[in-house]
DRENKEFI-421148 format. One record per atom (N, C-alpha, C): residue number from 1; residue in three letters; chain; atom name; x, y, z. Coordinates in nm, 3 decimals, always signed. Atoms other than C-alpha are relative to their C-alpha. Layout:
! residues N
k/r/c/a/east/north/up
NUM/ALA/A/CA/X/Y/Z
...
***
This chain:
! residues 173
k/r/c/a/east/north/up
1/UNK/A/N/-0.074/+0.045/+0.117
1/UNK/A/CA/+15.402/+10.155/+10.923
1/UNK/A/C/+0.071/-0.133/+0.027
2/UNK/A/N/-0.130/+0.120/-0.061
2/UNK/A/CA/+15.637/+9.900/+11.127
2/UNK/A/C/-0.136/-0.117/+0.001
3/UNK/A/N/+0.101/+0.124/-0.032
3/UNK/A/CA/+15.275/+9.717/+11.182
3/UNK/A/C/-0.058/-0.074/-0.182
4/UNK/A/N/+0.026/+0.033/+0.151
4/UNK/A/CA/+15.192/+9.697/+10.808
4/UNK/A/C/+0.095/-0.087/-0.064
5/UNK/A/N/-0.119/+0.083/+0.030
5/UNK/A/CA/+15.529/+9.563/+10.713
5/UNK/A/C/-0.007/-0.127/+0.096
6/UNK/A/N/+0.051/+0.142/-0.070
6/UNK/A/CA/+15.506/+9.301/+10.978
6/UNK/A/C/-0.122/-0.071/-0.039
7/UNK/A/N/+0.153/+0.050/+0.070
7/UNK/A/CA/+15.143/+9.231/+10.841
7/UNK/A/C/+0.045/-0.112/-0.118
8/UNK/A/N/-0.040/+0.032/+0.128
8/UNK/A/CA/+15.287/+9.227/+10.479
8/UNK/A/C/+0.129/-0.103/-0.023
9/UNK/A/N/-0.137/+0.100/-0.001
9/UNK/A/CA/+15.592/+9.005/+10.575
9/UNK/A/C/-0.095/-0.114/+0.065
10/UNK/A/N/+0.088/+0.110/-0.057
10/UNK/A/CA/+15.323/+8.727/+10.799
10/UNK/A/C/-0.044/-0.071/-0.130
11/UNK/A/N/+0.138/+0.020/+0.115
11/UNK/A/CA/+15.114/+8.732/+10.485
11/UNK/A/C/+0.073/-0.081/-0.122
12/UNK/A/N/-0.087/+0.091/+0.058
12/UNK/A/CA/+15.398/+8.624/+10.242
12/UNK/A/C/+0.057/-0.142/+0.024
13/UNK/A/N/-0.086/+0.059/-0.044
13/UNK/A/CA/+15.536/+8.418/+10.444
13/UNK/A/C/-0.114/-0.125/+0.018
14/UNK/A/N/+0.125/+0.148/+0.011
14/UNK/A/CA/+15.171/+8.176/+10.501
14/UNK/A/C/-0.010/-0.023/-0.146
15/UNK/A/N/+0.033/+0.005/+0.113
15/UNK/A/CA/+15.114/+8.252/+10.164
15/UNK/A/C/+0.142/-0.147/-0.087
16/UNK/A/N/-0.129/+0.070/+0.089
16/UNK/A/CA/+15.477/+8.089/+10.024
16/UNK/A/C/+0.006/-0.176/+0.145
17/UNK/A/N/-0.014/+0.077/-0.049
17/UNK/A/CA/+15.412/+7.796/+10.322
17/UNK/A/C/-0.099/-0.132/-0.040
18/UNK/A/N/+0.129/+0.056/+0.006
18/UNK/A/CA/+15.076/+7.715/+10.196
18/UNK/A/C/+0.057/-0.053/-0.137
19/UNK/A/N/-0.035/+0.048/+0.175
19/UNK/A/CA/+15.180/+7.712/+9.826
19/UNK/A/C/+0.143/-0.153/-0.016
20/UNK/A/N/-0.098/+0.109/-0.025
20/UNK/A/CA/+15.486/+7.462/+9.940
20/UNK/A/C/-0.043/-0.105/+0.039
21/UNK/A/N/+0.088/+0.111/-0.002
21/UNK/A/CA/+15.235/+7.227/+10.058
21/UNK/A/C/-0.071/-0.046/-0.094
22/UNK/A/N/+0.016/+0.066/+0.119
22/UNK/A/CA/+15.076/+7.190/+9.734
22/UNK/A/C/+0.022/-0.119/-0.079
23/UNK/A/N/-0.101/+0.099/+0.053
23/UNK/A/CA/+15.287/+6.951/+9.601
23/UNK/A/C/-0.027/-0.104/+0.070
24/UNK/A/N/+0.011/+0.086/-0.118
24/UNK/A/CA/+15.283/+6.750/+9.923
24/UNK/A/C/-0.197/-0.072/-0.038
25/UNK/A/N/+0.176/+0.043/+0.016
25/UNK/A/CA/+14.861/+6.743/+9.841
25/UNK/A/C/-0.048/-0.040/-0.107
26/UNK/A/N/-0.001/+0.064/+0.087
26/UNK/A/CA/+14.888/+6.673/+9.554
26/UNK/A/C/-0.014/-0.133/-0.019
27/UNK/A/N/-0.021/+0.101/-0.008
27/UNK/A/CA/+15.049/+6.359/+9.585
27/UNK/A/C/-0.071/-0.094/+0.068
28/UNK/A/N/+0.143/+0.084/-0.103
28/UNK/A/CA/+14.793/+6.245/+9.865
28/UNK/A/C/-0.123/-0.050/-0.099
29/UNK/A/N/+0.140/+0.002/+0.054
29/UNK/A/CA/+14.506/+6.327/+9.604
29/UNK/A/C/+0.023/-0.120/-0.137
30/UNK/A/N/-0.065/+0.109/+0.144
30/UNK/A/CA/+14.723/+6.130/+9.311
30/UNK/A/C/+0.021/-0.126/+0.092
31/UNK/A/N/+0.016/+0.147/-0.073
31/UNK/A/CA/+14.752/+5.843/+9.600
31/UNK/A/C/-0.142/-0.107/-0.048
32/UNK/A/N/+0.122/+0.020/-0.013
32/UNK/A/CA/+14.418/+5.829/+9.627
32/UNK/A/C/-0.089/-0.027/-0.118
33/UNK/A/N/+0.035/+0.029/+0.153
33/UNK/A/CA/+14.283/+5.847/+9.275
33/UNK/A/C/+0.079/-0.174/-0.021
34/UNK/A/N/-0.042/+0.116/+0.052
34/UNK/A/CA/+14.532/+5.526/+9.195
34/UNK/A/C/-0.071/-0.118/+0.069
35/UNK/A/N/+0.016/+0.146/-0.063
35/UNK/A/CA/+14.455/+5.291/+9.490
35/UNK/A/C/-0.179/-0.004/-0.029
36/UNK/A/N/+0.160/-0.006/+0.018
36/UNK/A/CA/+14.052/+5.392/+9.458
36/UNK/A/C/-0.020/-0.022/-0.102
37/UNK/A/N/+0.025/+0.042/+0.128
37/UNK/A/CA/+14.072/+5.345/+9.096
37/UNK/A/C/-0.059/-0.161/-0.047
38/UNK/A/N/+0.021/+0.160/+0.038
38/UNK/A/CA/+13.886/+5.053/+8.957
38/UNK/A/C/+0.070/-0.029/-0.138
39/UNK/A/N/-0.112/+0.056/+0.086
39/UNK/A/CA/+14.091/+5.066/+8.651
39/UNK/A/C/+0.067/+0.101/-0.040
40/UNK/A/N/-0.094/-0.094/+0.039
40/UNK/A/CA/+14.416/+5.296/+8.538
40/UNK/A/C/+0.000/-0.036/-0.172
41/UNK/A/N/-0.047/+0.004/+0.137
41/UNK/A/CA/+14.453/+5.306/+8.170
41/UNK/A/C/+0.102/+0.114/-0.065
42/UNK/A/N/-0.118/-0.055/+0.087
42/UNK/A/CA/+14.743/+5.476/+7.978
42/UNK/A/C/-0.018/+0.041/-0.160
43/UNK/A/N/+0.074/-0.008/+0.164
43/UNK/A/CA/+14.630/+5.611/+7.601
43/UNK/A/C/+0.120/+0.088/-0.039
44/UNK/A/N/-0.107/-0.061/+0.035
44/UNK/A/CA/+14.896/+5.729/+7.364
44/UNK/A/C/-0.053/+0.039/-0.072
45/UNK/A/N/+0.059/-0.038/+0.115
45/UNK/A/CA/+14.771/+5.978/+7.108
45/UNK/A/C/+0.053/+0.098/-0.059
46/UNK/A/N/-0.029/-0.114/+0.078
46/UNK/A/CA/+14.755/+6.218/+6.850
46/UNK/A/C/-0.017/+0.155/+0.108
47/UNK/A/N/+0.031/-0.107/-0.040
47/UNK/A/CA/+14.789/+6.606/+6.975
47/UNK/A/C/-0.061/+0.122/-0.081
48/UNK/A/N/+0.046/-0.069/+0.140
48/UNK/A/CA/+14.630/+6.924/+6.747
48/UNK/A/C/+0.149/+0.019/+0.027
49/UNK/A/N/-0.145/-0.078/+0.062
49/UNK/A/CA/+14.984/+7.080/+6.752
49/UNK/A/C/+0.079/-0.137/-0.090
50/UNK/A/N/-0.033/+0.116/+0.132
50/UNK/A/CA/+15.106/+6.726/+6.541
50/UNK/A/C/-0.087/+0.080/-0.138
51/UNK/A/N/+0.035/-0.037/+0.133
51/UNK/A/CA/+14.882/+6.922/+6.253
51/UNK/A/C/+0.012/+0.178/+0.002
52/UNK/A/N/-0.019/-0.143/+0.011
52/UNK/A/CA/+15.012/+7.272/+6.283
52/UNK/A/C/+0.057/+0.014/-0.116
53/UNK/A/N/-0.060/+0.019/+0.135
53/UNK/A/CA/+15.194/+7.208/+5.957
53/UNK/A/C/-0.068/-0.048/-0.134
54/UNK/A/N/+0.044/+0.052/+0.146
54/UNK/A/CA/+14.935/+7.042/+5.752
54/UNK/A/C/-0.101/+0.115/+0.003
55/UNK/A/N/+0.079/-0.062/+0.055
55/UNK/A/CA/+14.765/+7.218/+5.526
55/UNK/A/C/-0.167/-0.057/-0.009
56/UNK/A/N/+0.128/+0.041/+0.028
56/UNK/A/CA/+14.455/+6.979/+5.473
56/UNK/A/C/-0.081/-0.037/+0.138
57/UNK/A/N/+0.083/+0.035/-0.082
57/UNK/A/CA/+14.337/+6.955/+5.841
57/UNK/A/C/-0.023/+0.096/+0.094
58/UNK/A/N/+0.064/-0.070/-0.039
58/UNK/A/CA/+14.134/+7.179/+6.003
58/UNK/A/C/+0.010/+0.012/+0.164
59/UNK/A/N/-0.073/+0.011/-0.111
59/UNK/A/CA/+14.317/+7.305/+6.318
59/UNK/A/C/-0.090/+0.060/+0.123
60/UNK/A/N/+0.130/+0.017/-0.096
60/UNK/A/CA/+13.974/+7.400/+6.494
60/UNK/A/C/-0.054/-0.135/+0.017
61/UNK/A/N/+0.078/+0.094/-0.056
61/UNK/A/CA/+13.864/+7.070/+6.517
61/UNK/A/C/+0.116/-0.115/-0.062
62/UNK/A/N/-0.115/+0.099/-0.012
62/UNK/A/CA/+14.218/+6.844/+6.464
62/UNK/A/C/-0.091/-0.193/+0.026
63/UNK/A/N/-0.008/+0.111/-0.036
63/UNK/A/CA/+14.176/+6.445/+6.431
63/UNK/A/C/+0.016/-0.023/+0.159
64/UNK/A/N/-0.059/+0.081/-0.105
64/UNK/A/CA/+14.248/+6.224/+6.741
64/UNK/A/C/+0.000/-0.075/-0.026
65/UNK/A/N/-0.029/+0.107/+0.045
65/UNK/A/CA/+14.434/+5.966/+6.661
65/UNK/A/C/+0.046/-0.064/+0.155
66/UNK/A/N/-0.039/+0.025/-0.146
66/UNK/A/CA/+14.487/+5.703/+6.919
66/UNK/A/C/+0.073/-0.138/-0.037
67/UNK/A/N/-0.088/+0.087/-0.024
67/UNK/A/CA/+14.824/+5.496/+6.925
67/UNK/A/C/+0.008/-0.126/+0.049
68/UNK/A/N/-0.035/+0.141/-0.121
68/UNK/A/CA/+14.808/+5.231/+7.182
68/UNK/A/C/-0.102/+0.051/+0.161
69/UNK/A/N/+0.098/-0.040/-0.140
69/UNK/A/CA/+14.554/+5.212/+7.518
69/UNK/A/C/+0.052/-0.158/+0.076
70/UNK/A/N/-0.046/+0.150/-0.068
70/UNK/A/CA/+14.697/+4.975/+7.788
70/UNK/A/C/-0.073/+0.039/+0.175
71/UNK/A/N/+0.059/+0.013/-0.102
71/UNK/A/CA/+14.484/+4.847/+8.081
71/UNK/A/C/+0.105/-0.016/+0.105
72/UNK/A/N/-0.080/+0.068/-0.073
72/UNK/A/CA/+14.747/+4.857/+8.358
72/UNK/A/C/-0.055/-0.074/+0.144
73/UNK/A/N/+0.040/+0.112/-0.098
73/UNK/A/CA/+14.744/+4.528/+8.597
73/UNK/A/C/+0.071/+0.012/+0.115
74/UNK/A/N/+0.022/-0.024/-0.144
74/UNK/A/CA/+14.717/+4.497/+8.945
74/UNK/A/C/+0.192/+0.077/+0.047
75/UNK/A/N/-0.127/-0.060/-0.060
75/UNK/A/CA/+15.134/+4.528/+8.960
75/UNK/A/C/+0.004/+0.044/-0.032
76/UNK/A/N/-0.077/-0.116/+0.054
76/UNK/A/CA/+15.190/+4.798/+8.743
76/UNK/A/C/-0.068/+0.115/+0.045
77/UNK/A/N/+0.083/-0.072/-0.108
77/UNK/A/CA/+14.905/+4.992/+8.961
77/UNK/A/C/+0.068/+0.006/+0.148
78/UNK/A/N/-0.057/+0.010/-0.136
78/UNK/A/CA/+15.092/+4.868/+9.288
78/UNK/A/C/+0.112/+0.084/-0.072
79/UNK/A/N/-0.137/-0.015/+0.032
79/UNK/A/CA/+15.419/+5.007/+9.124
79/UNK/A/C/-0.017/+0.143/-0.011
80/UNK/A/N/+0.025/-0.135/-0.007
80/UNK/A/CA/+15.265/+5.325/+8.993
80/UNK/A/C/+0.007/+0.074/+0.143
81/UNK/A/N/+0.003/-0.026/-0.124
81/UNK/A/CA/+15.150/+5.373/+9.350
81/UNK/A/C/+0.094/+0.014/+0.054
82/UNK/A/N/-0.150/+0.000/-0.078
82/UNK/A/CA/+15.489/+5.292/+9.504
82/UNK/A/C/+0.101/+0.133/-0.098
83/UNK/A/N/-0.052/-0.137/+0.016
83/UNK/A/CA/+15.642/+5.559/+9.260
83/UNK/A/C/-0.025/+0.140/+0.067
84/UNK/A/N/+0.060/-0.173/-0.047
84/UNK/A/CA/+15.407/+5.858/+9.357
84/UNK/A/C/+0.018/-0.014/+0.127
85/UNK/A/N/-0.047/-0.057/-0.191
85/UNK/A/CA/+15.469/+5.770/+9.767
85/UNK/A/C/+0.122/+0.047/-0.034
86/UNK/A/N/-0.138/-0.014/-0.045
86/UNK/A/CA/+15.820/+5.757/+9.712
86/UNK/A/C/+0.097/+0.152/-0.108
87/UNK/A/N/-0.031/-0.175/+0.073
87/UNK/A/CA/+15.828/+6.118/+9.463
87/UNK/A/C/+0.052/+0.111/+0.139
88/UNK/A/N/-0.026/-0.159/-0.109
88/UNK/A/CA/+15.974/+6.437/+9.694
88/UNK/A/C/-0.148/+0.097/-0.064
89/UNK/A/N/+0.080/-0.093/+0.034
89/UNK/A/CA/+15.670/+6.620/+9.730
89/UNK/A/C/-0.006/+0.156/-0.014
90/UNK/A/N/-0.025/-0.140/+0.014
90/UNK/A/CA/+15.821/+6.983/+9.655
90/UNK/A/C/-0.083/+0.044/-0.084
91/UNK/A/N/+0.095/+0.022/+0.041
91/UNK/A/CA/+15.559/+7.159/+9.516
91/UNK/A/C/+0.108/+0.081/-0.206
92/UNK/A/N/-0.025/-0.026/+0.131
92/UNK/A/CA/+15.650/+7.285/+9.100
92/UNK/A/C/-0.020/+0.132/+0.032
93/UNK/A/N/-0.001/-0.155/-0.050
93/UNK/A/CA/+15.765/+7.663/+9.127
93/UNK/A/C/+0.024/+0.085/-0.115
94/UNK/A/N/-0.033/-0.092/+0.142
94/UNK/A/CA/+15.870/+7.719/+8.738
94/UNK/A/C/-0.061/-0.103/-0.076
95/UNK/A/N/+0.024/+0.045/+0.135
95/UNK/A/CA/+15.748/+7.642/+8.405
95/UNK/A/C/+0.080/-0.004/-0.089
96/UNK/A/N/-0.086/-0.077/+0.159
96/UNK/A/CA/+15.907/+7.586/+8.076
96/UNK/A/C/-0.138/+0.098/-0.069
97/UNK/A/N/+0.098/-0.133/+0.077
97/UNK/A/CA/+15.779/+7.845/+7.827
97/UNK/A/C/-0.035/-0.104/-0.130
98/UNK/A/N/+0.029/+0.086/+0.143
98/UNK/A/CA/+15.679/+7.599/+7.561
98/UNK/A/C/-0.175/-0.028/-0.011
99/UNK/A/N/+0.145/+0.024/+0.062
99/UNK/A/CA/+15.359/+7.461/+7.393
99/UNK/A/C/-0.010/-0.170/+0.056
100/UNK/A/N/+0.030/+0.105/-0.042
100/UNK/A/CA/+15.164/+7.199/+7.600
100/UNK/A/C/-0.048/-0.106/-0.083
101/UNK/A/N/+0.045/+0.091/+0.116
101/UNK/A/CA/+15.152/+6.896/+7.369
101/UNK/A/C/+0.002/-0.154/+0.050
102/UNK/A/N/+0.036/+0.171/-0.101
102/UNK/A/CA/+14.976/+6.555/+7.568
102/UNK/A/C/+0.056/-0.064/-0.090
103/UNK/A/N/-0.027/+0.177/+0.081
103/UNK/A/CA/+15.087/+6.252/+7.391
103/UNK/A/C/-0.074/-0.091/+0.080
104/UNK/A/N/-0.004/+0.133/-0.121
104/UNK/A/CA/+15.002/+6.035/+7.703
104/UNK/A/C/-0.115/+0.095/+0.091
105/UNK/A/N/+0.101/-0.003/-0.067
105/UNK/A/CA/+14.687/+6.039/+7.896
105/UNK/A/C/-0.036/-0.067/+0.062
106/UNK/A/N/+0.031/+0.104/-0.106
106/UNK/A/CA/+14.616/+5.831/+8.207
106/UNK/A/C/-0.177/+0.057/+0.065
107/UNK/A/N/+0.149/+0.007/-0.087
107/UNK/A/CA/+14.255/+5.769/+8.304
107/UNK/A/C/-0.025/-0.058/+0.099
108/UNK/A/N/+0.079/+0.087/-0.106
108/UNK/A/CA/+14.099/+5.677/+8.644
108/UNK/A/C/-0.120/-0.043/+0.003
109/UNK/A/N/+0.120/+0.053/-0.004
109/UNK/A/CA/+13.815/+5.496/+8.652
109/UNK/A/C/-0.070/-0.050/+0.142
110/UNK/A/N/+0.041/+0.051/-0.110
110/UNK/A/CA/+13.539/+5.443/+8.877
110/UNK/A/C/-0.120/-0.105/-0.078
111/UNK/A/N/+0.061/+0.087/+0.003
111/UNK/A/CA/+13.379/+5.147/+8.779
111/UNK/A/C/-0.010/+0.040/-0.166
112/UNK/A/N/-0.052/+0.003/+0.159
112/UNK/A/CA/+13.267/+5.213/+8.385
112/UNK/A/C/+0.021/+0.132/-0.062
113/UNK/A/N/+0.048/-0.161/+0.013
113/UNK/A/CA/+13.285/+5.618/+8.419
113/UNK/A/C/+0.141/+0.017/+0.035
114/UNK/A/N/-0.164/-0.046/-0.022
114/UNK/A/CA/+13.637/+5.812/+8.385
114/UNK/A/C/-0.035/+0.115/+0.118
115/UNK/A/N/-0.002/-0.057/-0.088
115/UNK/A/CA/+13.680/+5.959/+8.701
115/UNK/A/C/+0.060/+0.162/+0.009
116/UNK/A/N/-0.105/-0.109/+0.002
116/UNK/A/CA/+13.945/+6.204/+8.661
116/UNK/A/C/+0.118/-0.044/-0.157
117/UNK/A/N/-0.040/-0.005/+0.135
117/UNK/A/CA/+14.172/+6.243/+8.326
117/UNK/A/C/+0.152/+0.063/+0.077
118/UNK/A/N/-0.150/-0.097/+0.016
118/UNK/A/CA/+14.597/+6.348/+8.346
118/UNK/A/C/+0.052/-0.019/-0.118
119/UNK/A/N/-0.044/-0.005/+0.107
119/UNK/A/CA/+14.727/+6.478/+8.062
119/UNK/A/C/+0.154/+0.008/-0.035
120/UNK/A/N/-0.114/-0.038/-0.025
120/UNK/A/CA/+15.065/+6.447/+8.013
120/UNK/A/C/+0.118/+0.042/-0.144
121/UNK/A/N/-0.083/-0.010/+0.139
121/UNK/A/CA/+15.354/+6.642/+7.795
121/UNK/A/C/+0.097/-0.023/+0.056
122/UNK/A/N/-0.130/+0.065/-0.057
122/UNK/A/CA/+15.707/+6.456/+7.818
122/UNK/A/C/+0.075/+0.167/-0.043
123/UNK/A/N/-0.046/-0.108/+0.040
123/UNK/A/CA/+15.830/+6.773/+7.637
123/UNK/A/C/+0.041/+0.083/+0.038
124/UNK/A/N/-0.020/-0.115/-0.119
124/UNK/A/CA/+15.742/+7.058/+7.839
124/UNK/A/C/-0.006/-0.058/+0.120
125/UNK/A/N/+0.006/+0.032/-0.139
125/UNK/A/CA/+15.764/+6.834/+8.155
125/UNK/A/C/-0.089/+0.059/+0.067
126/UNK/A/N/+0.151/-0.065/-0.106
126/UNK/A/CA/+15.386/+6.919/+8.262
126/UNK/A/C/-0.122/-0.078/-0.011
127/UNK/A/N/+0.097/+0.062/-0.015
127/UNK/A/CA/+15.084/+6.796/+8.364
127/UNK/A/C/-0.139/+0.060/+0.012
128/UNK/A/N/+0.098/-0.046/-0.021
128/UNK/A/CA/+14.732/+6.847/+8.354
128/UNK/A/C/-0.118/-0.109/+0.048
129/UNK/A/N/+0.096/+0.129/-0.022
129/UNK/A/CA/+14.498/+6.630/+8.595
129/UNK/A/C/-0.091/+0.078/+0.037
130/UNK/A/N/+0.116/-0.019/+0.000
130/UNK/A/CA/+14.147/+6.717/+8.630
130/UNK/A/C/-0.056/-0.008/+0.159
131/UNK/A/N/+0.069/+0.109/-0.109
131/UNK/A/CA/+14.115/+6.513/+8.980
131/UNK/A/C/+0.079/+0.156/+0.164
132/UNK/A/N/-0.071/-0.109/-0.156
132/UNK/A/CA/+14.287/+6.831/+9.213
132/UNK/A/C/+0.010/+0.156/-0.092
133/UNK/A/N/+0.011/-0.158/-0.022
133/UNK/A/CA/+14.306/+7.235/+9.212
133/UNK/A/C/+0.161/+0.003/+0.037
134/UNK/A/N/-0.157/-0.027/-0.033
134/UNK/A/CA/+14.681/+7.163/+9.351
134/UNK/A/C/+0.090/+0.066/-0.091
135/UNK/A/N/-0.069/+0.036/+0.101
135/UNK/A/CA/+15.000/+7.237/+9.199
135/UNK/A/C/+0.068/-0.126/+0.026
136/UNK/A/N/-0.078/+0.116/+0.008
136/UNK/A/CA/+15.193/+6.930/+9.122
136/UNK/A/C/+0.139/+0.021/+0.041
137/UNK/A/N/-0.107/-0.029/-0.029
137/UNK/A/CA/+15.496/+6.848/+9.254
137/UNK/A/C/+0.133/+0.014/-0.107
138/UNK/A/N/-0.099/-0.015/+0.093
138/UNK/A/CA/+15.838/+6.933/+9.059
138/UNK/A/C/+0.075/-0.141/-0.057
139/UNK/A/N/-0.042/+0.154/+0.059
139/UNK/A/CA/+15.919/+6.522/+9.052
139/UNK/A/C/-0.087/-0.055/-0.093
140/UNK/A/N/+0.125/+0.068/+0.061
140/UNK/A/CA/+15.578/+6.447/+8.903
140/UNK/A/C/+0.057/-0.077/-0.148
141/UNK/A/N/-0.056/+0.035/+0.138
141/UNK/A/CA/+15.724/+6.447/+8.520
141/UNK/A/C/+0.132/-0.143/-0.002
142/UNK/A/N/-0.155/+0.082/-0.039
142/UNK/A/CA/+16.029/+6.192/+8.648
142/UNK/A/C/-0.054/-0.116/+0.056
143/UNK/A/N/+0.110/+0.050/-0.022
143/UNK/A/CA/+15.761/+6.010/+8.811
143/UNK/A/C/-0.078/-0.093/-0.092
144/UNK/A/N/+0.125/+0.070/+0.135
144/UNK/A/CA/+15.531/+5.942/+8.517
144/UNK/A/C/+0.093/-0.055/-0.123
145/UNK/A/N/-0.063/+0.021/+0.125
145/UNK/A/CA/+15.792/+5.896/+8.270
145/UNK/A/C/+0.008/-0.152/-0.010
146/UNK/A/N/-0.009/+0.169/-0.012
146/UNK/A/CA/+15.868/+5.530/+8.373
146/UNK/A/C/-0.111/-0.069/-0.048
147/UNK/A/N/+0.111/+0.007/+0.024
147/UNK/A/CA/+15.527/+5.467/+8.417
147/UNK/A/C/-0.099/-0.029/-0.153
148/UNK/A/N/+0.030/+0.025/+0.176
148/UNK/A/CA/+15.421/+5.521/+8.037
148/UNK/A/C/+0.122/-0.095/-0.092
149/UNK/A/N/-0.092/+0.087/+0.088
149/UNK/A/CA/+15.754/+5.332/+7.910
149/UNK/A/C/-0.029/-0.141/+0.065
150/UNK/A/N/+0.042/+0.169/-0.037
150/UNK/A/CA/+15.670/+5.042/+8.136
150/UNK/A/C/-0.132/-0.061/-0.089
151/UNK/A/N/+0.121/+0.111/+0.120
151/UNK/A/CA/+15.316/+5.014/+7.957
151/UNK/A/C/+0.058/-0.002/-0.123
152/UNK/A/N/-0.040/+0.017/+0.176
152/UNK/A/CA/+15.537/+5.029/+7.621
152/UNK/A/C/-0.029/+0.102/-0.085
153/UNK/A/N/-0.030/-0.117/+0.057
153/UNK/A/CA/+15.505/+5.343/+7.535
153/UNK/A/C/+0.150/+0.087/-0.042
154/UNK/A/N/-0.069/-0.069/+0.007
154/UNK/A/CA/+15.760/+5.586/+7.404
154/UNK/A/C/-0.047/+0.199/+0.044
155/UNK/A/N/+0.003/-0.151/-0.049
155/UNK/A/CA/+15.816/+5.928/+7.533
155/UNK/A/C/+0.047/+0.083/-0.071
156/UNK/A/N/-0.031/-0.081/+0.135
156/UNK/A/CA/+15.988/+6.065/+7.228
156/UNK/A/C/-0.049/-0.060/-0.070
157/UNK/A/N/+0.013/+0.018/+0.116
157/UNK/A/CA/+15.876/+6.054/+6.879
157/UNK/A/C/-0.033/+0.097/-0.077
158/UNK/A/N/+0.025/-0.109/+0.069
158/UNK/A/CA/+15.849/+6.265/+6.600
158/UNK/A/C/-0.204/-0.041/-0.026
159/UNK/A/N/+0.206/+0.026/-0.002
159/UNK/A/CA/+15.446/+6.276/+6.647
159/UNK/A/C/-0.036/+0.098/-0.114
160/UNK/A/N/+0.053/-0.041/+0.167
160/UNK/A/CA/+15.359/+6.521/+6.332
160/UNK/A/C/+0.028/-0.144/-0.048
161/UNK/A/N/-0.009/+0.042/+0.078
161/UNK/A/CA/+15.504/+6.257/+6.129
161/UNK/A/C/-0.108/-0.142/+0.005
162/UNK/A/N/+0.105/+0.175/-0.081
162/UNK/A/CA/+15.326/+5.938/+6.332
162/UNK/A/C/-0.144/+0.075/-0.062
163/UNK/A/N/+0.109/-0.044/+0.013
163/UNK/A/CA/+14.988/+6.155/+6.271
163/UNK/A/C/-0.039/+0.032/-0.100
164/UNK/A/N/+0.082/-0.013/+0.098
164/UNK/A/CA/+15.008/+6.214/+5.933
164/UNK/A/C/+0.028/-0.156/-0.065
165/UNK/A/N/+0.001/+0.187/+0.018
165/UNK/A/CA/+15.102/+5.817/+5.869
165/UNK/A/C/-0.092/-0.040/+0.034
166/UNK/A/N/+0.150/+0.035/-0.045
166/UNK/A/CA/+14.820/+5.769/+6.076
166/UNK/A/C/-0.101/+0.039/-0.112
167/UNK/A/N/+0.078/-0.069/+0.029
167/UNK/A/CA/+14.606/+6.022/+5.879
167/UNK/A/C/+0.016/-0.104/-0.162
168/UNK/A/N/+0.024/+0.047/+0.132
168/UNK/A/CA/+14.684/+5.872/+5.546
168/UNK/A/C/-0.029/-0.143/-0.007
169/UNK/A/N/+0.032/+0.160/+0.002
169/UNK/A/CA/+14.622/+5.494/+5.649
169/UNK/A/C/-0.134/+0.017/+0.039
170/UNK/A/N/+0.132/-0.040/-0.003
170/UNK/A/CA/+14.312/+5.633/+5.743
170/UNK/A/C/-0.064/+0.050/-0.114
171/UNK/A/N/+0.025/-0.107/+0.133
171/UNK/A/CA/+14.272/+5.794/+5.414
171/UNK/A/C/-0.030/+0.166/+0.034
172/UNK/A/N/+0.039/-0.140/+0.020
172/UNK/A/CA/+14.287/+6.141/+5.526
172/UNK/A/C/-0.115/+0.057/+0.107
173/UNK/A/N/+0.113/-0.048/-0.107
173/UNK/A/CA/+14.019/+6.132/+5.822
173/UNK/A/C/+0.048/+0.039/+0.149
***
């Protein structure tokens, strides 16, 4: 019994050492994606939850509307970079309980092909990148926030309302 408990206490204990590195690998793999990147771009868009309220758009297959797309240059790539070394790589241990709603989407590129995709909600402070299996670290959101206001983005806005302004200067498409 005393050997089982010792087992079951080892086993936690790699388990909660391994998962604390996460974060830490993360940040290596988000290094790596930026400086290997042949180009970073930044896209601000529509989300489906912006049409959870309208009646006339079809919330299986939601618009995408797209705000603003900014190529970022060589310094705002060096800068990005210099943020994510200098993040605490602790790895993210809670969630909010909310509804994941991207606004902001950063693409890596390898030459004319998107490499890897992060999706990001300022909201629920979360991320979704394509380019790792990790979890992210708990700075990540604090991190990226700059990042999208430096390309001229905003991180608040009432986005329903932006999307159906959009939708109707579009006529409705």
């Amino acid at each position: 019994m005393k050997t089982t408990r010792a087992l079951v206490a080892l086993l936690c204990s790699l388990s909660l050492i391994c998962c604390n590195r996460s974060g830490a690998r993360y940040q290596d793999q988000l290094l790596k994606a930026i400086e290997q990147a042949d180009a970073v771009v930044i896209v601000e868009h529509s989300d489906r939850e912006d049409f959870f309220e309208s009646e006339s758009t079809d919330l299986a297959d939601p618009p995408r509307y797209e705000y603003g797309r900014v190529n970022l240059d060589e310094g705002a790539i060096r800068q990005f970079s210099a943020d994510v070394r200098n993040m605490a790589p602790a790895t993210q241990d809670e969630w909010p309980a909310c509804i994941f709603e991207a606004h902001h989407t950063i693409l890596f590129y390898e030459g004319e092909s998107v490499a890897s995709t992060m999706r990001v909600c300022i909201k629920c402070a979360e991320v979704k990148w394509d380019g790792t299996k990790e979890t992210n670290p708990k700075a990540l959101i604090t991190c990226l926030k700059p990042i999208i206001t430096r390309a001229g983005f905003q991180t608040e806005r009432d986005w329903p309302a932006l999307a159906k302004r959009q939708s109707e200067r579009l006529g409705g498409q």
